[in-house]
N, C-alpha and C positions, 0 to 999 in steps of 0.2 A: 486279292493279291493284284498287284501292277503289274499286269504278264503284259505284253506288246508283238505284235509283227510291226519288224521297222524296214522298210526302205528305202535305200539307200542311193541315188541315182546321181552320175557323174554330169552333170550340166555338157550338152550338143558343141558341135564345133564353132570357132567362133577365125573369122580371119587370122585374129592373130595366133592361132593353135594352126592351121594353113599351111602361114608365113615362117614356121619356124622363131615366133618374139615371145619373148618372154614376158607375162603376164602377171602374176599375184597377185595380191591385196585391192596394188594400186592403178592397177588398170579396168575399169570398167566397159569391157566390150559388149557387144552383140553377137547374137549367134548369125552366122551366115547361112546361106541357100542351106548346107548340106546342115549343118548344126540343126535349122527346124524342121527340116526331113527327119532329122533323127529322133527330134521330141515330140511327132506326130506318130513316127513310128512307134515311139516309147506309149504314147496315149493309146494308139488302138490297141496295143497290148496289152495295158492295164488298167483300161479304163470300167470294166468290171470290179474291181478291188475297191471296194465299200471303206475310202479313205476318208478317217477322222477329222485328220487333217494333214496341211502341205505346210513343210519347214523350208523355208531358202536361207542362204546368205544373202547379205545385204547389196548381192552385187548383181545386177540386172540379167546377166547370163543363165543365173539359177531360176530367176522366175520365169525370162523366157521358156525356161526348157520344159517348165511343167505348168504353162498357165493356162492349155487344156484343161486343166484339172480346177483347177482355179476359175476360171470360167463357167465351168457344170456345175458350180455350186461349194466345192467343198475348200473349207476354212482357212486362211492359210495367216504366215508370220513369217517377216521375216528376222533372223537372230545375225547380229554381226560375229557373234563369237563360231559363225559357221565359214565366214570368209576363208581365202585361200593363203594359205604362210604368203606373207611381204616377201618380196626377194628384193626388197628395198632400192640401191643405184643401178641393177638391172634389168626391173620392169620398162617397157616399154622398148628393150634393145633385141636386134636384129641376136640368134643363140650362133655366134663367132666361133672358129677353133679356135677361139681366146677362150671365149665363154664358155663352151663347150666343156675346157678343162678346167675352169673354176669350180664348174656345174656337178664334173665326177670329183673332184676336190673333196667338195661338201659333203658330197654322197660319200666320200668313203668315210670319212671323216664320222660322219653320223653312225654308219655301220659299224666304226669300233667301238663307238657309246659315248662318245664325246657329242650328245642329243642338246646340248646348251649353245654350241660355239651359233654365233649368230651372224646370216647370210651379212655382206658387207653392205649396212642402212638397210636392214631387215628385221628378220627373224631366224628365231631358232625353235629347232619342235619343240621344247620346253617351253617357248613363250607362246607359243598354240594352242598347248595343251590348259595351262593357266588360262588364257579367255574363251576356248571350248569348255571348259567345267559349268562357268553359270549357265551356258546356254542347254546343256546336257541335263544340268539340275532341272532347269527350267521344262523343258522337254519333258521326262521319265517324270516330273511332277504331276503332270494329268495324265489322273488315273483312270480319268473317263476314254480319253485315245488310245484304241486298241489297237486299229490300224493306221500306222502314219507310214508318212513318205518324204524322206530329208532332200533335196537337191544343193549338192555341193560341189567342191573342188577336188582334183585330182592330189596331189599333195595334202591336202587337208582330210581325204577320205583316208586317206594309209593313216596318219595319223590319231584318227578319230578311231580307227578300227583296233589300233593298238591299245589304245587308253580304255575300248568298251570290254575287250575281251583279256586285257590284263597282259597284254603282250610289252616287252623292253620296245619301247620307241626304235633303240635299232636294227629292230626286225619289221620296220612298217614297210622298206620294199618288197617283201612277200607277196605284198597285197598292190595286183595288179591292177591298173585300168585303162579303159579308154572311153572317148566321147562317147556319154549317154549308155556307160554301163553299170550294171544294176548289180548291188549287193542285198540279200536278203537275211538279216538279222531277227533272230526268236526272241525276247525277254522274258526271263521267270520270273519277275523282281526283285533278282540279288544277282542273276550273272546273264551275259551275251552268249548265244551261239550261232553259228554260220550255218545259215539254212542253203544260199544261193551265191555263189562265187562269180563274181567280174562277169557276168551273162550278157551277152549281146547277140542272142537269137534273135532279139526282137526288133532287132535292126534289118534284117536280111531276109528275105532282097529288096525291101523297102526300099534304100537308098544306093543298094550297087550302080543304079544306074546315071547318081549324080559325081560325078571327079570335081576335087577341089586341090 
């Protein structure tokens, strides 16, 4: 059977996570000071964990965060279908009390189930969920990876966790996060369960002592 421990890790802070700028798809940042404190902190906490392999998205943030891991040896890939939702004409923008109310817009917008309407020159979690499937397929297909370790986006992880465990898309704000926090998912291979919720012990006090 294709049973899995999957984990799940929120990619470290990056300036523009800092700054308050809006980010998605189309911005490929770096992690900052506090960002690889956080994914050092994430390594010595789980660098025990006999990882099959390391999944990123295609966006430099995500292998930052875990190329400890990647480094020691263990296998890694990155899948674009793990990227973060486009927020299409407002990546790269300063988040405005303009923005700010597009931003709860969207968000309510989604929480009624209207999961198609798509960010303005974006995305919508429906178009997400469509290019997360091949990389998902692709994933849950090796049957030899017991234990893996995904690093992705904060938007992209609500949604990914909605799509695993069969939840309505407009219940993916449920699912909290923050920089470099860790979800832990069981597979029996037919269904997801939540072994580890948004955990960020493994942060603390690691990096209390950097402000950004």
């Amino acid at each position: 059977m294709n049973t899995k421990k999957v984990y799940i890790v929120r990619h470290g802070q990056t300036d523009f996570n800092a700054r308050g700028i809006v980010q998605g798809s189309g911005v490929d940042s770096s992690l900052n000071e506090k960002g690889r404190a956080q994914a050092q902190a994430f390594y010595e906490a789980y660098r025990h964990v006999k990882f099959d392999k390391v999944y990123t998205s295609a966006l430099k943030r995500t292998r930052e965060s875990v190329i400890k891991f990647i480094e020691s040896g263990v296998p890694s890939e990155s899948l674009s279908g793990l990227n973060e939702i486009s927020w299409g004409k407002k990546e790269g923008q300063p988040i405005t009390p303009e923005e700010d109310q597009y931003y709860h817009h969207m968000l309510s917008e989604w929480q009624r189930g209207d999961t198609s309407l798509r960010i303005e020159g974006g995305e919508s979690p429906d178009d997400v969920v469509k290019r997360m499937k091949p990389a998902v397929d692709h994933i849950l297909s090796h049957t030899d990876e017991k234990n893996i370790l995904i690093c992705m986006h904060g938007r992209a992880i609500r949604i990914l966790l909605c799509y695993l465990l069969n939840y309505p898309l407009k219940s993916m704000d449920m699912f909290e996060h923050e920089n470099c926090c860790l979800y832990v998912l069981n597979y029996t291979g037919s269904m997801f369960s939540v072994e580890v919720y948004n955990n960020t012990d493994h942060l603390r006090p690691a990096i209390d002592n950097i402000e950004m």
